[in-house]
N, C-alpha and C positions, 0 to 999 in steps of 0.2 A: 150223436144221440146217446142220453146217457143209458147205459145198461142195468141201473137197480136205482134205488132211493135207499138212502141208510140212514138210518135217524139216529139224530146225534142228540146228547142230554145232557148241553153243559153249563143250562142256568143250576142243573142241580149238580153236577159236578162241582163247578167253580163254588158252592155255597160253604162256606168251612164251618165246623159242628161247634157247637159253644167249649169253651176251653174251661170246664168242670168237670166233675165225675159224675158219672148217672147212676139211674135207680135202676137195681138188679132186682127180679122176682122172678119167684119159681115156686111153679099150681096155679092152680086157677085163681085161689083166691075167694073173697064172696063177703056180701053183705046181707041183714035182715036175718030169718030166721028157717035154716035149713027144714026139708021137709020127712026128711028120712035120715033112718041109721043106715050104716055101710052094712054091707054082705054077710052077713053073721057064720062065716064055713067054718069056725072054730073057737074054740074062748080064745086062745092065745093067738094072734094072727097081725098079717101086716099089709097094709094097703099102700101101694103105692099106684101116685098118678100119673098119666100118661100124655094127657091134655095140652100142658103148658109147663114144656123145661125150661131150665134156665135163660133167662133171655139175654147172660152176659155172662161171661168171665168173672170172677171175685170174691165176694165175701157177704153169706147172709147171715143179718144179726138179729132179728127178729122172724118168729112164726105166730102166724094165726089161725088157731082151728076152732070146726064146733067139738062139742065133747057134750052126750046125753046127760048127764049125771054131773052134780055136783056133789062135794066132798071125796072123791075117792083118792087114795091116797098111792103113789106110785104107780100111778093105772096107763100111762101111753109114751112114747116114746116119737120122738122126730130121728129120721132116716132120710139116708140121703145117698143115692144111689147114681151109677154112671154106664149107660146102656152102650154096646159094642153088641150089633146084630142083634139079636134076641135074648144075649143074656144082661144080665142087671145085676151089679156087682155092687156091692153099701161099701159105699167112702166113705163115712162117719156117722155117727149118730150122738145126738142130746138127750138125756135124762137118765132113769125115768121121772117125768111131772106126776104132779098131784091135779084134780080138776078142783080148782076154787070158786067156777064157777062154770057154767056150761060153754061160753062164748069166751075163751082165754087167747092171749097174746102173751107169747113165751120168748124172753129170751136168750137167744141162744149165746153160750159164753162158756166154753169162747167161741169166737166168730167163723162160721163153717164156710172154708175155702169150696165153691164150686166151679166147673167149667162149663162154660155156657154148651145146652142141653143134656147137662144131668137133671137128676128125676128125683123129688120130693116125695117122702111117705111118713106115714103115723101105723104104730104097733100098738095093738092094746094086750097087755102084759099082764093083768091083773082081772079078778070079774069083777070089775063094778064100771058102770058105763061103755059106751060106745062113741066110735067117731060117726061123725054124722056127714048127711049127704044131703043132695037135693037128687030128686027122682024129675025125670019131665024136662032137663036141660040134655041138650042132646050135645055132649062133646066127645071128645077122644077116650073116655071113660078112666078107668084105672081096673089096675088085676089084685087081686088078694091071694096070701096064699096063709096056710092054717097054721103058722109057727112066726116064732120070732124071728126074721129072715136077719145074717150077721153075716152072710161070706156072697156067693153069688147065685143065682136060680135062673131057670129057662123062665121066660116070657111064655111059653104054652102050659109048663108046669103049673100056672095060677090058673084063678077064675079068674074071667074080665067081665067086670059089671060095667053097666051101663051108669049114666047121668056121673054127676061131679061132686068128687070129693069138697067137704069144707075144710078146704086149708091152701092158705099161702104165705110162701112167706119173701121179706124184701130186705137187701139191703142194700151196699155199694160194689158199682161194675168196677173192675181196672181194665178190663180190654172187651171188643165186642166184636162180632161181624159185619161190617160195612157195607160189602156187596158180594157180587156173584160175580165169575165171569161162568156164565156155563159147560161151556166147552172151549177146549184147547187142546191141541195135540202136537205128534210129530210123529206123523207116522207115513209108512209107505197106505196107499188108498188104490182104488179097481180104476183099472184105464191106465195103469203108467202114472196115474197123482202120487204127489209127496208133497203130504200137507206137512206146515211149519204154524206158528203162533208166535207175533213179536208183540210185545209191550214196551211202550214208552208210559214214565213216571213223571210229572212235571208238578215241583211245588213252586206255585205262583200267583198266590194270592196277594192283593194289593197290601201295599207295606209290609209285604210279609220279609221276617228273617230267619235265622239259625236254620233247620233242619226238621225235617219230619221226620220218624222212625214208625216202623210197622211189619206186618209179615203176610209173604203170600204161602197160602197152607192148599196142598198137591192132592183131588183125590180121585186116586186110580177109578178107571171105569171096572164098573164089573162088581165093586164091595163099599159096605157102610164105612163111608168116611170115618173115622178117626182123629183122638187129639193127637195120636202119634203118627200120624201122614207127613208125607216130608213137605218143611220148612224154607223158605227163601224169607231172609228179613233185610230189609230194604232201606237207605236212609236217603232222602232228597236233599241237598240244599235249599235256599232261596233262587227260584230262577234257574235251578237245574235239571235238566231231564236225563234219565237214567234207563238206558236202554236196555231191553234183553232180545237180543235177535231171534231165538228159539226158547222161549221161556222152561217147557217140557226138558231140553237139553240141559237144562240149566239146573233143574234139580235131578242130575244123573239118569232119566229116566227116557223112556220112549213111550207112544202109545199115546190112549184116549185119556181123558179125565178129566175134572174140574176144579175151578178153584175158587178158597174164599181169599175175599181180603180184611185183615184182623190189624183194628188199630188200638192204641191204649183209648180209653173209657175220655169220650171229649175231645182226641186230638183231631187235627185237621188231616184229611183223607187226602192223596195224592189225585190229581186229573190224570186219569189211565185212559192212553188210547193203545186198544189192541186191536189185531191183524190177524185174521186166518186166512192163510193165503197156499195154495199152488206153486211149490217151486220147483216150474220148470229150466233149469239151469242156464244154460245159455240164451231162450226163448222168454226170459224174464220170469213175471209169474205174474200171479191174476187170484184177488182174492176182495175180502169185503172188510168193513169195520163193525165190530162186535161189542155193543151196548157193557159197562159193569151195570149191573142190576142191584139197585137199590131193594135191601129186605122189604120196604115198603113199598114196592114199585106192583103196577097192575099186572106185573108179569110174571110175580109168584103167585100163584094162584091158592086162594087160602081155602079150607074145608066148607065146603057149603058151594062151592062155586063152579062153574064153566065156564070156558073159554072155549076158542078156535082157533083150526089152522086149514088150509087151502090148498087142496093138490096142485102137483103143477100142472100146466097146461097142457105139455106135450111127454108125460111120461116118456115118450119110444126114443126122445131124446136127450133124457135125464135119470136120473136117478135121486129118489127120495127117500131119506132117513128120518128115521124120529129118534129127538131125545129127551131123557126127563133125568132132573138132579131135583130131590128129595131134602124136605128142610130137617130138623133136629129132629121131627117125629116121626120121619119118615111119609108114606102117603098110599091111598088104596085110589088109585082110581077107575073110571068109567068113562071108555072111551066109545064111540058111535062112528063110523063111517056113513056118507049120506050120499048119494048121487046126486046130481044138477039139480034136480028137482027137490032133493029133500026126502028122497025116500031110503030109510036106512038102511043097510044095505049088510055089516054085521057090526055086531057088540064085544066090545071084549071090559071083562074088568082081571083087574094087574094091581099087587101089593108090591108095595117095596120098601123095602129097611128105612134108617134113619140115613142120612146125607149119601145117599146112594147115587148113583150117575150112569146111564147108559147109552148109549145112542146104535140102532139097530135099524136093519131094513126095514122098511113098512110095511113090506109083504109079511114079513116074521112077527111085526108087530100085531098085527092081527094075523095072527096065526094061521096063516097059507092063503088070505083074501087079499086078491090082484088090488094095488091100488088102481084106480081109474084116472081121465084129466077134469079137471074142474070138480074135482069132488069136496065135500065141507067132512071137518072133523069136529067133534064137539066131544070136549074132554072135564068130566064134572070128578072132581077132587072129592072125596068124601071128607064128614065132619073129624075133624081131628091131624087132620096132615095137612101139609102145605108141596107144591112142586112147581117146578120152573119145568117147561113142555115147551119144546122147540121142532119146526119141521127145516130140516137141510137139503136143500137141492144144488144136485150138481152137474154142469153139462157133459154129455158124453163124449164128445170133441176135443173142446179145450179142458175141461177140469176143472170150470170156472167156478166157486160156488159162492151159493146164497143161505140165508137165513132168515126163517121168521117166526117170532115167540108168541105164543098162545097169549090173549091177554083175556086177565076175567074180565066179563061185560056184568052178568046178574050172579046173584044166589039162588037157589033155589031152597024152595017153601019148606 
């Protein structure tokens, strides 16, 4: 009798990504003609947005903003900043421009190095015009603050306005994030568990030759992931698989955490099968196979959205965790417990950083309310975050465990 159902995904695994570079952007972006000016907290001031960081690794060569005013001469400036927790530190910036016209595409030159989820902003430096907004679009917003921001500033320190900035800008990726594995560890667990995590790496696409190269990037449970997280970079043959028996051990570490997988801009991604498994030493072990999660997969759950998950059935002889790893923007969500019937039973809402990861008792997750058996979870993402939500269960006997990822079904209005 089989003991779980594990779903495997490897028409999309096996599919290998076009061998080009792609199109990097970062803001939102926008077409037609904005409906408002930004937050006016100061003549000199800097907005930066929060909405849509870098969706890659690399080099942006153009920006596009609105700008009120035409004619003004040295009046705004593009910024480019790189968040770690709550603060926001300017990695470079271009200009000051002139506005020639109100709807301008600037080029930037030279070419401004970012790392996928850093953060786009415009200073206006001069009085004459404003950068412009639309009011009425409901996104992740942006924060202003009353100066020309040039070193780094708290994320509470600003104003956060609502609706979206007008400005994006695009140019070319060199590396990107590929997937997720959510959780992996190696750690001692309650009952006598010691859990492990192995990955196999197999590059074996038809006709394929030479080698793949890539990096698996480590982020501790408990803090906003980072570009300086530690590193494994990996390289496959054709027709070779590359094992890591405890991958956690592997980057000197122990414990909980997540990890991305980052390949160059286009190359072909490795088929990764991983294992979190139980090792019980001489009694074997007993464990399950663990989805990579494609950025676009229904199981990052994107702002506007809900998903679910399912208690187990016999809590008194399990034990269930919840986990959530948080995308570049981090995520606020809303979570509802519900009894068989559907009657809710309590609410909690929970902010958390950018690429954060944690995974915690459910009892603690909502904060002191028993879970029940058969109970429904409904977990809605606010507008502007993204999060991968997972429930773990584990048997209290053997140590066996399972996994199952929240998937968005709708958005909400």
């Amino acid at each position: 009798m089989f003991k779980r159902v594990v779903r495997f995904s490897f028409p999309l695994l096996l599919m290998a990504a076009p061998l080009f570079p792609q199109a990097l952007t970062i803001g939102p972006g926008f077409g037609g003609s904005p409906n408002s000016s930004d937050s006016a907290v100061a003549s000199v001031r800097t907005d930066i947005d929060l909405s849509q960081p870098a969706s890659a690794t690399g080099s942006v060569t153009s920006v596009h903003v609105g700008w009120s005013s035409t004619g003004c001469t040295n009046a705004l400036k593009i910024k480019f900043f790189r968040r770690s927790g709550n603060t926001l530190t300017m990695t470079a910036e271009r200009g000051p421009f002139s506005s020639s016209t109100g709807d301008i595409t600037l080029a930037m030159s030279p070419a401004v190095p970012v790392l996928q989820g850093d953060l786009i902003g415009i200073a206006r430096v001069a009085n004459c015009g404003n950068p412009e907004a639309f009011v009425g679009i409901v996104t992740g917003g942006y924060v202003v603050y009353g100066s020309d921001v040039t070193g780094s500033v708290d994320l509470a320190a600003g104003f956060a306005a609502g609706g979206s900035l007008a400005i994006g800008g695009t140019g070319t990726a060199s590396e990107q994030i590929r997937g997720f594995i959510p959780v992996v560890g190696s750690t001692a667990g309650g009952l006598g568990s010691n859990f492990k995590t192995s990955l196999q790496l197999l590059f074996g696409a038809p006709g394929s030759s030479g080698s793949i190269t890539g990096k698996l990037v480590f982020h501790p449970a408990g803090t906003s992931g980072s570009s300086t997280d530690p590193t494994v970079t990996y390289n496959v043959g054709a027709g070779q698989v590359v094992t890591y028996a405890d991958i956690v051990a592997t980057f000197g570490l122990s414990g909980l955490g997540s990890i991305d997988l980052i390949t160059a801009s286009g190359a072909t991604k490795p088929v990764i099968i991983t294992r979190v498994y139980n090792d019980a030493g001489t009694l074997g072990t007993s464990g399950l196979t663990e989805d990579v999660i494609d950025p676009s997969d229904a199981r990052v759950i994107p702002g506007g959205f809900t998903a679910f998950l399912v208690t187990p059935v016999d809590p008194t002889k399990t034990r269930f965790n919840i986990g959530v790893r948080t995308g570049a923007s981090g995520a606020t969500l809303t979570a509802v417990l519900r009894d068989t019937n559907g009657t809710a039973l309590k609410t909690v809402t929970k902010s958390y950083l950018p690429n954060w990861f944690e995974q915690v008792d459910s009892t603690a997750f909502f904060t002191g309310t028993v879970v029940g058996a058969n109970q429904s979870i409904s977990i809605t993402v606010s507008i502007g975050g993204s999060a991968i939500v997972y429930g773990s269960t584990t048997d209290d006997t053997t140590n066996d465990p399972n996994i199952q990822f929240a998937v968005a079904l709708f958005g909400i209005a």
